[in-house]
C-alpha positions as CSV (number, residue, x, y, z in Angstrom):
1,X,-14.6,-26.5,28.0
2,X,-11.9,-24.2,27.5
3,X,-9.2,-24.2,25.1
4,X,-6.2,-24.3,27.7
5,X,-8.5,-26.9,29.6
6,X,-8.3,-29.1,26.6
7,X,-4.6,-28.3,26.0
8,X,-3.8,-29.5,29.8
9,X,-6.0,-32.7,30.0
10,X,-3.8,-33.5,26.5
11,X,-0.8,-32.8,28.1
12,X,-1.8,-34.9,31.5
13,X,-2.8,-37.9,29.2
14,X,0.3,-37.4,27.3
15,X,2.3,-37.6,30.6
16,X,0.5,-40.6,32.3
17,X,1.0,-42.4,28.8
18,X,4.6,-41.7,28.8
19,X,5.4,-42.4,32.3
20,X,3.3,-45.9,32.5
21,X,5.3,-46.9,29.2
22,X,8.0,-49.7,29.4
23,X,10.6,-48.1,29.8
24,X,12.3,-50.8,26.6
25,X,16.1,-50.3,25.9
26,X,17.3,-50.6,22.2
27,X,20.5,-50.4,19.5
28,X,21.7,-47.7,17.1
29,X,22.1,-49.8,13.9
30,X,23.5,-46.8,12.2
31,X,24.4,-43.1,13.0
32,X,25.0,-40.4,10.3
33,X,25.2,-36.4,10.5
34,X,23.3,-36.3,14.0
35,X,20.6,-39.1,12.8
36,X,20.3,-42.1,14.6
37,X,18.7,-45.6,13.4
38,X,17.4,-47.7,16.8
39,X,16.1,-51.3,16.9
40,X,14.3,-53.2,19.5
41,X,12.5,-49.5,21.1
42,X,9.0,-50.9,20.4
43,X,7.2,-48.8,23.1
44,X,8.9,-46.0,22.1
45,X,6.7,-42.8,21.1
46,X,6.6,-39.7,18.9
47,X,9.0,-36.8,20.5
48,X,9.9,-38.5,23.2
49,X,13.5,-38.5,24.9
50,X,15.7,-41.3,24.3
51,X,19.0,-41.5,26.6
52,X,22.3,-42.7,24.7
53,X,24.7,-42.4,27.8
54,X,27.1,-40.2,28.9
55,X,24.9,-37.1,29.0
56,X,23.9,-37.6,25.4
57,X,20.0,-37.4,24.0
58,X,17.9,-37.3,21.2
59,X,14.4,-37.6,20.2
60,X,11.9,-39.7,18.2
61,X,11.0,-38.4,14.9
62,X,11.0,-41.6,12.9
63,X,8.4,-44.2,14.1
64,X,8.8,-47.1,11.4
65,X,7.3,-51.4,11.6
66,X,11.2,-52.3,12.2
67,X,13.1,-49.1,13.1
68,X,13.1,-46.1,15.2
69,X,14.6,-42.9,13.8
70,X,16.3,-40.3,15.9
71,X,17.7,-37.1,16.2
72,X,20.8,-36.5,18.3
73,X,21.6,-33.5,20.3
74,X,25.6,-32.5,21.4
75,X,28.4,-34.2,20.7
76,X,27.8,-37.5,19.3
77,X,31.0,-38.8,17.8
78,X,31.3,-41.3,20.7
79,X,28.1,-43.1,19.5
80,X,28.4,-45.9,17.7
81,X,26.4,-48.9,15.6
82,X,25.7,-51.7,18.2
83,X,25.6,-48.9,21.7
84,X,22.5,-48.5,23.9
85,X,19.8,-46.6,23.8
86,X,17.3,-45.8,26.2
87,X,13.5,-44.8,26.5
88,X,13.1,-42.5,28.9
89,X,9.1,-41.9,29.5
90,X,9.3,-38.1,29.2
91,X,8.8,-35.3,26.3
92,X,12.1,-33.4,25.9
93,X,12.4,-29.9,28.0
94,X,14.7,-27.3,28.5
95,X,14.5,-24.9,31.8
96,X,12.6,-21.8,31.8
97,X,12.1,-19.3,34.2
98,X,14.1,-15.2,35.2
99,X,17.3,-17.2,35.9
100,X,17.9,-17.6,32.0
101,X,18.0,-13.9,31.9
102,X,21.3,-12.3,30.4
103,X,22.7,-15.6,29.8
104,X,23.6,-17.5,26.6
105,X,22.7,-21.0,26.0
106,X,22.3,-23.8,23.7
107,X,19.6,-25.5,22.7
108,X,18.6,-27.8,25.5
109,X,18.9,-24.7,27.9
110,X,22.5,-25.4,28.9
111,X,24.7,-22.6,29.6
112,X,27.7,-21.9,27.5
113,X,28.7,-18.7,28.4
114,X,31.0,-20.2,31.5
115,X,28.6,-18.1,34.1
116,X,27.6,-21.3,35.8
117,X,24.6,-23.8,36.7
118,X,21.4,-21.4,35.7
119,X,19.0,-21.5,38.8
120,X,15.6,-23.2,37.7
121,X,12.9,-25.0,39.0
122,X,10.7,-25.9,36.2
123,X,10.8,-27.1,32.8
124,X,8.8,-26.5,29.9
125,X,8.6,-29.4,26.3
126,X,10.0,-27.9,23.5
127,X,7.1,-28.3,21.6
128,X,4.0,-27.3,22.8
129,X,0.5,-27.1,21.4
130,X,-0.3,-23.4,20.4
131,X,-3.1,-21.0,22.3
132,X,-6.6,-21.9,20.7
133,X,-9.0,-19.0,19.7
134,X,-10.7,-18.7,22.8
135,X,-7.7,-17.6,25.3
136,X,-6.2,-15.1,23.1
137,X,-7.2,-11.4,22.8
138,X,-7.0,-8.7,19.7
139,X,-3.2,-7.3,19.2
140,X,-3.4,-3.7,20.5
141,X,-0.3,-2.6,22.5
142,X,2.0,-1.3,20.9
143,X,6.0,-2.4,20.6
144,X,8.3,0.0,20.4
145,X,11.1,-0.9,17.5
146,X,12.8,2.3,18.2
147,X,13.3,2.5,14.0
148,X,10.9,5.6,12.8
149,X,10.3,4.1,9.7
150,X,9.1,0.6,11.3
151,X,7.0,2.2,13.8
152,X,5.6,4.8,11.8
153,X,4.7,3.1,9.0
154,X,4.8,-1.0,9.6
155,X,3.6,-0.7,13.6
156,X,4.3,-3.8,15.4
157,X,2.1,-5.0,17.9
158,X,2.8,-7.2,21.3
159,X,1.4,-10.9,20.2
160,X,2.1,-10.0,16.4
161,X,4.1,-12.1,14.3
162,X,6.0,-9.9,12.0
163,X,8.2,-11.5,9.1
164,X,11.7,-9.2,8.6
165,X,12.7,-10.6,5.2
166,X,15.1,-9.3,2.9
167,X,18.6,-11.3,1.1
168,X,21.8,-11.3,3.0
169,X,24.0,-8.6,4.3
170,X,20.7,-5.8,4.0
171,X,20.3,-5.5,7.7
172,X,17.8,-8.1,9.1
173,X,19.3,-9.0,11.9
174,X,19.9,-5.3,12.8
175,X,16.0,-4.5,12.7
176,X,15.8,-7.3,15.3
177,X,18.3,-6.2,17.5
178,X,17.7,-2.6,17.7
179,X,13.7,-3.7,18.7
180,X,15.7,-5.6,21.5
181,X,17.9,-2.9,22.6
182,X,15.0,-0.3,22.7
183,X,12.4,-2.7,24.6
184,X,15.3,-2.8,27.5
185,X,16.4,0.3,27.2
186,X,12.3,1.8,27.7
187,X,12.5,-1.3,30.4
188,X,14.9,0.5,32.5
189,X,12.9,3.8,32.3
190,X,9.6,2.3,32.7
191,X,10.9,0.7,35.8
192,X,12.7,3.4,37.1
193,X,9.6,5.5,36.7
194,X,7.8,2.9,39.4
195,X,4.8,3.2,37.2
196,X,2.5,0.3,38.8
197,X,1.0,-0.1,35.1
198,X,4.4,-0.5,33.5
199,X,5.4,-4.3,31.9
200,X,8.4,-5.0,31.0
201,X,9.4,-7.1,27.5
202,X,11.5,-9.6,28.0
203,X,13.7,-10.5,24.7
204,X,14.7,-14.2,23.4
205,X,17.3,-14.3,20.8
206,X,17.4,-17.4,18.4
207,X,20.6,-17.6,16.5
208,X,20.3,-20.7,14.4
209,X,23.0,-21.8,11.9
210,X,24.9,-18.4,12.1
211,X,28.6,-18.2,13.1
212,X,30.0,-18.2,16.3
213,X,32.3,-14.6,15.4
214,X,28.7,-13.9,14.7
215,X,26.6,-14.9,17.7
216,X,30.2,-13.2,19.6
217,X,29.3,-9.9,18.0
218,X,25.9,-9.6,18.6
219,X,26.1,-10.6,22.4
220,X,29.0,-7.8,22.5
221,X,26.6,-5.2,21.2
222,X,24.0,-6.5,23.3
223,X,25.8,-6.0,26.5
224,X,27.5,-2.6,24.9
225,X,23.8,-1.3,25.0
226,X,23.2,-3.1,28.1
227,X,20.4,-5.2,26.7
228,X,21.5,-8.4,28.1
229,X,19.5,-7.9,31.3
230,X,16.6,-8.4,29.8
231,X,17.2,-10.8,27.1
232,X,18.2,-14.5,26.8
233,X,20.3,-16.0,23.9
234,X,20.0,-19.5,22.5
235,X,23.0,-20.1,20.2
236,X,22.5,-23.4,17.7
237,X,25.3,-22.2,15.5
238,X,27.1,-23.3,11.7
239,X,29.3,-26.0,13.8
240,X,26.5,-27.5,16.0
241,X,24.8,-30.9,14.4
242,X,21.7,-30.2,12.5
243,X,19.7,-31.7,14.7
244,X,20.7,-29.2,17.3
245,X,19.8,-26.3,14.8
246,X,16.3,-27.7,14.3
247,X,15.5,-27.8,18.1
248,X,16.6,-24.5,19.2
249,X,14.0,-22.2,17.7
250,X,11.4,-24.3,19.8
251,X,13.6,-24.5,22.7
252,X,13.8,-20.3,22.6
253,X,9.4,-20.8,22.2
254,X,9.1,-22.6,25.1
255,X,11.2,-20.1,27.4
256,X,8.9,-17.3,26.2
257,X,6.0,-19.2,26.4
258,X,6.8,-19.1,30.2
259,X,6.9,-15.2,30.0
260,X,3.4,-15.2,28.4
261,X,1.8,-17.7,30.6
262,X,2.7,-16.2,34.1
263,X,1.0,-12.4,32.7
264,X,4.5,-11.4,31.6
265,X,5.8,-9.8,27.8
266,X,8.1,-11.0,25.7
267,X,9.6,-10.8,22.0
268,X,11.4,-13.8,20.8
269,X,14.1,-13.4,17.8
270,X,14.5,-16.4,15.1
271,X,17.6,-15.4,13.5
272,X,17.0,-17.1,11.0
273,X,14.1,-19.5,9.7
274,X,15.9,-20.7,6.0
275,X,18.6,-22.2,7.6
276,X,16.2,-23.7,10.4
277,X,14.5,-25.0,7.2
278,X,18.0,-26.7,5.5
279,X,18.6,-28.3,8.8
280,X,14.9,-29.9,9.0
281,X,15.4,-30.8,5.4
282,X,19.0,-32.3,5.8
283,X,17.7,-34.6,8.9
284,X,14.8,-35.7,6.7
285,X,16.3,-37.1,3.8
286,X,19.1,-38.7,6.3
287,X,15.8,-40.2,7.2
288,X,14.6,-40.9,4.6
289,X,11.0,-39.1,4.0
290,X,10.1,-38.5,0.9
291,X,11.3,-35.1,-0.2
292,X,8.7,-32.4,-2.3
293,X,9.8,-29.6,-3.8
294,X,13.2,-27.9,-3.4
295,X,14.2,-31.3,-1.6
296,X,12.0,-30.2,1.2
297,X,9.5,-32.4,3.0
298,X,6.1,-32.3,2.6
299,X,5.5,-31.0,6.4
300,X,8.0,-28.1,6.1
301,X,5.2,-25.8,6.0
302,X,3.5,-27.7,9.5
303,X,7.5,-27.2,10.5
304,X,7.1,-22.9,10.9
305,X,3.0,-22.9,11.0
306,X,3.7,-24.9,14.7
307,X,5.9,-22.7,16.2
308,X,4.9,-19.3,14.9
309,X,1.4,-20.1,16.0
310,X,2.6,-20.4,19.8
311,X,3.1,-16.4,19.6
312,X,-0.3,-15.0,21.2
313,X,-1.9,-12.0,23.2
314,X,-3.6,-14.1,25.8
315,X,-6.5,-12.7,27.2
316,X,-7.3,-11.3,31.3
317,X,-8.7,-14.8,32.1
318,X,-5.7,-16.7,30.8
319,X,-3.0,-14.3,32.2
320,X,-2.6,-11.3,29.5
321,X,0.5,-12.0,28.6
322,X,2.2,-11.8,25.1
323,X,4.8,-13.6,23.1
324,X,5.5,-11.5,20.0
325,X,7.7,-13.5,17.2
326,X,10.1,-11.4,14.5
327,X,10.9,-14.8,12.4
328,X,14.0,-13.7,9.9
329,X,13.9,-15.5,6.4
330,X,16.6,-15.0,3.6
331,X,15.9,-14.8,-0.1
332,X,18.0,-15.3,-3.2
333,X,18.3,-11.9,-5.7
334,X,15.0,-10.9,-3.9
335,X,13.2,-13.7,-4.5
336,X,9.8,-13.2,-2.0
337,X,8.0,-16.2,-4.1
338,X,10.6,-19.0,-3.1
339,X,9.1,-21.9,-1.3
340,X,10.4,-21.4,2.7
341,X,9.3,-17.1,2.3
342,X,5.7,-17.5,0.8
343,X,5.5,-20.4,3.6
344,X,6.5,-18.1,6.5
345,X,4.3,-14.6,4.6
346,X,1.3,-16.8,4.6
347,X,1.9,-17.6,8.4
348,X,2.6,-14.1,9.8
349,X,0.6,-11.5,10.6
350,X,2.9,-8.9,8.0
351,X,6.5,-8.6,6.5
352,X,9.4,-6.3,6.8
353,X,10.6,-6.4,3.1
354,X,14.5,-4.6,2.7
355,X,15.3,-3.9,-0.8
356,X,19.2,-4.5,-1.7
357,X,19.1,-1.6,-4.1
358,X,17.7,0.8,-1.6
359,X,20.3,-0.4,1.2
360,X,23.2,0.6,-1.3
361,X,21.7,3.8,-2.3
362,X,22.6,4.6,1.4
363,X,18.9,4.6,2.2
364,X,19.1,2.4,5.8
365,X,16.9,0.6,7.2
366,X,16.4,-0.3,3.7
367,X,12.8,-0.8,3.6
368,X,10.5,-1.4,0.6
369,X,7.3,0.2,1.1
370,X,5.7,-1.6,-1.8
371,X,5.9,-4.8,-0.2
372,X,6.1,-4.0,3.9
373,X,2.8,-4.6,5.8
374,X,1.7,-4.9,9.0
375,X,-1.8,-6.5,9.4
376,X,-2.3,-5.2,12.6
377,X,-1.2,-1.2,11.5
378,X,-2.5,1.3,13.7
379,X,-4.3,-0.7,15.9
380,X,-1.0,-1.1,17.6
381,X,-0.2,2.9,18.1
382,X,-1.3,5.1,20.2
383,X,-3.5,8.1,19.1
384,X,-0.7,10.1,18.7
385,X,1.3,8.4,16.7
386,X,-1.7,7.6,14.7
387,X,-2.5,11.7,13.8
388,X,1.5,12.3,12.8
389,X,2.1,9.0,10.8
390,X,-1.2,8.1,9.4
391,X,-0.7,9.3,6.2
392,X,2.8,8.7,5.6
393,X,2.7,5.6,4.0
394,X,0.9,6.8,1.4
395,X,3.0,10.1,0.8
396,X,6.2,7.5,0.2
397,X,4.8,5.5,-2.1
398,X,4.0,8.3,-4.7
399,X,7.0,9.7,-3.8
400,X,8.9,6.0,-5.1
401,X,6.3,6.7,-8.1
402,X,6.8,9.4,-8.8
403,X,10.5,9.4,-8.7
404,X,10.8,6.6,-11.4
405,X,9.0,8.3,-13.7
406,X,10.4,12.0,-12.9
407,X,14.2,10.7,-13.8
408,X,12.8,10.4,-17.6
409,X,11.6,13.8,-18.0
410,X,13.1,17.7,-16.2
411,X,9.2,18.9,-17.0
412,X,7.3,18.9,-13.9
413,X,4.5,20.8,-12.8
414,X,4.8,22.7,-9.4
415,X,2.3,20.1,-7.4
416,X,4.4,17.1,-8.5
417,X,7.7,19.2,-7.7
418,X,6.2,20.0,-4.2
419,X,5.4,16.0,-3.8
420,X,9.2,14.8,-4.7
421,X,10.4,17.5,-2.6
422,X,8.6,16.2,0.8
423,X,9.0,12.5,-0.2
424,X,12.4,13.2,-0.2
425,X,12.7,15.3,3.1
426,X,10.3,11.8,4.6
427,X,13.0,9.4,2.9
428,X,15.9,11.5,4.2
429,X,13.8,11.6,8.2
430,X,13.5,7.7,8.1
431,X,17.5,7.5,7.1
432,X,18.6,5.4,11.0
433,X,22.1,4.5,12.2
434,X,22.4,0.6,13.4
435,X,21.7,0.5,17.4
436,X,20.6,3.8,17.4
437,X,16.9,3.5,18.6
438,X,15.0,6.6,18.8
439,X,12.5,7.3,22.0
440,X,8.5,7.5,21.2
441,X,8.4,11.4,22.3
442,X,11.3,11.6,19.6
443,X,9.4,9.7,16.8
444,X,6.2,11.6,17.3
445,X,8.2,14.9,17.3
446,X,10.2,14.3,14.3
447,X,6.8,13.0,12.5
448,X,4.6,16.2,13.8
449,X,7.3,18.6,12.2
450,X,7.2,16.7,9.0
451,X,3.6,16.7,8.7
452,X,3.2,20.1,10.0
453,X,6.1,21.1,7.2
454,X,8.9,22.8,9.5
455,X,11.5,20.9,7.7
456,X,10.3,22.3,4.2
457,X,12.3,25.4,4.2
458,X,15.5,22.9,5.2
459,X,17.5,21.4,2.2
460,X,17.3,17.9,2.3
461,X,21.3,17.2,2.5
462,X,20.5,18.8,5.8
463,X,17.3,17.0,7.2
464,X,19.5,14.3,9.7
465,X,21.0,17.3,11.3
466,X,18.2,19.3,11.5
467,X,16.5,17.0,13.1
468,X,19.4,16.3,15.5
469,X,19.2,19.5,16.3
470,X,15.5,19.7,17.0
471,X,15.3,16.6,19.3
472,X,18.4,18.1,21.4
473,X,16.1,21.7,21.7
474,X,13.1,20.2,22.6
475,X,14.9,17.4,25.1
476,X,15.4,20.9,27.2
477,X,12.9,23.4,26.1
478,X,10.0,21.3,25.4
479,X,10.7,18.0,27.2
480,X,7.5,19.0,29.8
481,X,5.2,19.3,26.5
482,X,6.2,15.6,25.2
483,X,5.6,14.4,28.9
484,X,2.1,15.3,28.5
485,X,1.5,13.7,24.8
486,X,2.8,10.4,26.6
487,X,0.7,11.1,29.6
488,X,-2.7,12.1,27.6
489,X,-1.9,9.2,24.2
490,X,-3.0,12.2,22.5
491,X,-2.6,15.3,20.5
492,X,-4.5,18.0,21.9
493,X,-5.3,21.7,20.3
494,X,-3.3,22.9,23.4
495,X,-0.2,20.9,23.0
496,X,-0.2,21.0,19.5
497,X,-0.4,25.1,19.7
498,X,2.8,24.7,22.7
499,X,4.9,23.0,20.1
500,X,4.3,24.8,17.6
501,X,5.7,27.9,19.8
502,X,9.0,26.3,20.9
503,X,9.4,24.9,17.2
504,X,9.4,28.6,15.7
505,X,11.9,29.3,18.7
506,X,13.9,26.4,17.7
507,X,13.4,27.6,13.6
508,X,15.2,31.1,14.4
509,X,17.9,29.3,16.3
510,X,18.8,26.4,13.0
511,X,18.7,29.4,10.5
């Protein structure tokens, strides 16, 4: 019997459980910072909906001998000790489905972007038991971030689950962003090219505890870059009730889920996982559960282990779709060892570690190659990128070695000289503007002329434009030959040979 076999007769069971159960009315006894305490809801179970009136609902977290504890979504400053509450018989949902697309919502899946009712026909529960062994597949196709340094070096793969970590104001969020605005913008040219083989990656964005000037801004640049249709926002901000802030990243889960399981891609955006983690924390000791270390509960771990786990590469028999999962976390002073980050490393497949001193050196995306690692590496590039990036890595880290120990001494021999010289031409290549993703046939060109040393003879104040100006010459002169890399995955003798002619034409034109 077959892992998604299992997972439906659980879910049928569930269902008939839930629907035959006596559907028992009960009291709030008291009601506190989105937590509700019920009497008399004896038939009541785990996770299920309760209905307080006037469009207001929470659910069962609490299951005690005398009382029921709750969690209340919305506005719930009409609620009071001594009102009704209802059992309802059913798991809580939210909709799911391409009418979410390029809207904003909250965390039940109701608009709040003033576009209207959103057109669906199905829901999905919010929490949802994760793909098994058995109906996933090995992470091998690649997704594009559109940041060299990211795909170069720290490839992510469609299924993956790839931490982006870093403390505040160091450009998290931006990573995630850019991956969104590049996956729609290589939508619209995949789909444009009616390539019969081409899938599109559909984007979730969890914004969870942020601000709603915020949330505003990064919807504006979303729909500046025209990302928006492709992507769905779910918006539990700063002023929504904790409760509301713990729901939503399982909320976004659930519609991506519905991507994966209908043969579709898409990349879901938890923006970010700390303050998920305060909110759990705050509704527990309102609760009352015993509290471990840093005040958290003892299942915050089980909290982030359940819903990253939902992101999967299913298999041909179960669809083939993918849910890939860039969980944000924020540390204190660059603290990687606090309790919520070593939680959500040891979950992921890899981390995206940015380094505060690097981001004010001017060095952006600040990325710290000591600590970054993807798990899955090159198994999610393509051969190409594979031969111009494969040993990159590597070079950058003796560069950062080297470098620390160079400052202490003028004394260097003519190898180490040539090392710090290309280390710094590599660190100067992977310098990226915010929003600015760059195309695959111009990450593999800009990597094949570093590798192949055409920027050696540049100085390295001059690399950015250089390379500026190599994209634009090849984007005219050479755009057939990058065609074929894309159409072959390879780098052939042949092609190699054809850019190496129209890069010596492009030479005598930059001196």
């Amino acid at each position: 019997m077959t892992d998604s076999l299992i997972d439906q007769i659980r879910r049928e069971m569930l269902t008939t459980q839930l629907s035959t159960t006596k559907k028992n009315v009960g009291t709030i006894v008291s009601i506190a910072d989105g937590v509700a305490l019920l009497n008399g809801l004896s038939g009541v179970m785990y996770n299920e909906r309760i209905d307080f009136g006037d469009n207001i609902f929470g659910v069962a977290l609490n299951l005690e001998e005398d009382f029921v504890g709750a969690v209340v979504f919305g506005d719930y400053s009409s609620l009071k000790a001594g009102n009704r509450a209802t059992a309802t018989g059913q798991l809580l949902s939210v909709p799911i489905g391409k009418g979410l697309i390029g809207r904003v919502v909250n965390a039940l899946g109701q608009p709040i972007d003033g576009k209207g009712n959103i057109p669906h026909s199905e829901t999905y529960p919010v929490e949802k038991i994760a793909p098994g062994i058995m109906p996933r597949q090995s992470v091998s196709q690649p997704l594009q971030t559109g940041i060299l340094a990211i795909d170069a070096m720290i490839p992510i793969g469609r299924g993956q689950r790839e931490l982006i970590i870093g403390d505040r104001a160091t450009g998290k969020s931006t990573i995630a962003i850019d991956a969104i605005i590049n996956q729609a913008r290589i939508n619209r040219e995949g789909l444009a090219s009616a390539d019969p083989h081409f899938r599109p990656v559909y984007s979730i964005y969890v914004a969870i505890g942020q601000k709603n000037s915020t949330i505003a801004h990064t919807i504006k640049t979303l729909a500046d870059h025209n990302a928006l249709e492709f992507a769905i926002v779910v918006n539990s901000s700063a002023a929504d009730n904790p409760a509301n802030q713990y729901i939503a990243p399982y909320a976004g889960c659930a519609m991506g889920e519905w991507f994966m399981h209908n043969g579709m891609d898409a990349l879901i955006v938890y923006d970010d996982l700390s303050k998920h983690a305060v909110a759990y924390r705050q509704i527990c000791l309102i609760l009352k559960r015993p509290s471990g270390r840093e005040a958290y509960p003892g299942d915050v771990f089980y909290l982030h282990s359940k819903l990253l786990e939902r992101a999967a590469r299913l298999n041909e028999s179960n669809g083939n779709g993918s849910l890939t999962a860039l969980p944000i976390i924020e540390t204190q002073a660059g603290d990687v060892s606090a309790y919520i980050s070593t939680n959500v490393i040891s979950i992921t497949d890899g981390q995206i570690f940015l380094d505060t001193d690097l981001f004010y050196k001017g060095i952006r995306p600040a990325i710290s190659i000591g600590i970054s690692v993807s798990r899955v590496g090159s198994a999610a590039q393509i051969k190409a990128f594979k031969r111009v990036a494969g040993k990159l890595k590597l070079e950058l880290g003796q560069y950062y070695e080297l470098s620390s120990f160079a400052q202490f001494g003028s004394d260097l021999d003519a190898k180490t000289q040539q090392q710090l010289d290309r280390g710094g031409r590599i660190v100067e290549l992977f310098k990226q503007a915010a929003n600015a993703p760059r195309s695959l046939c111009d990450q593999i060109l800009l990597l094949w002329a570093i590798k192949s040393g055409l920027f050696d003879g540049v100085a390295i104040g001059e690399i950015q434009e250089a390379a500026k100006s190599l994209v634009a010459y090849f984007s005219t002169a050479g755009m057939s030959t990058l065609q074929k890399i894309l159409e072959k995955g390879e780098l052939t003798e042949e092609i190699e040979k054809k850019l190496l002619e129209i890069a010596n034409d492009w030479q005598n034109t930059w001196q």
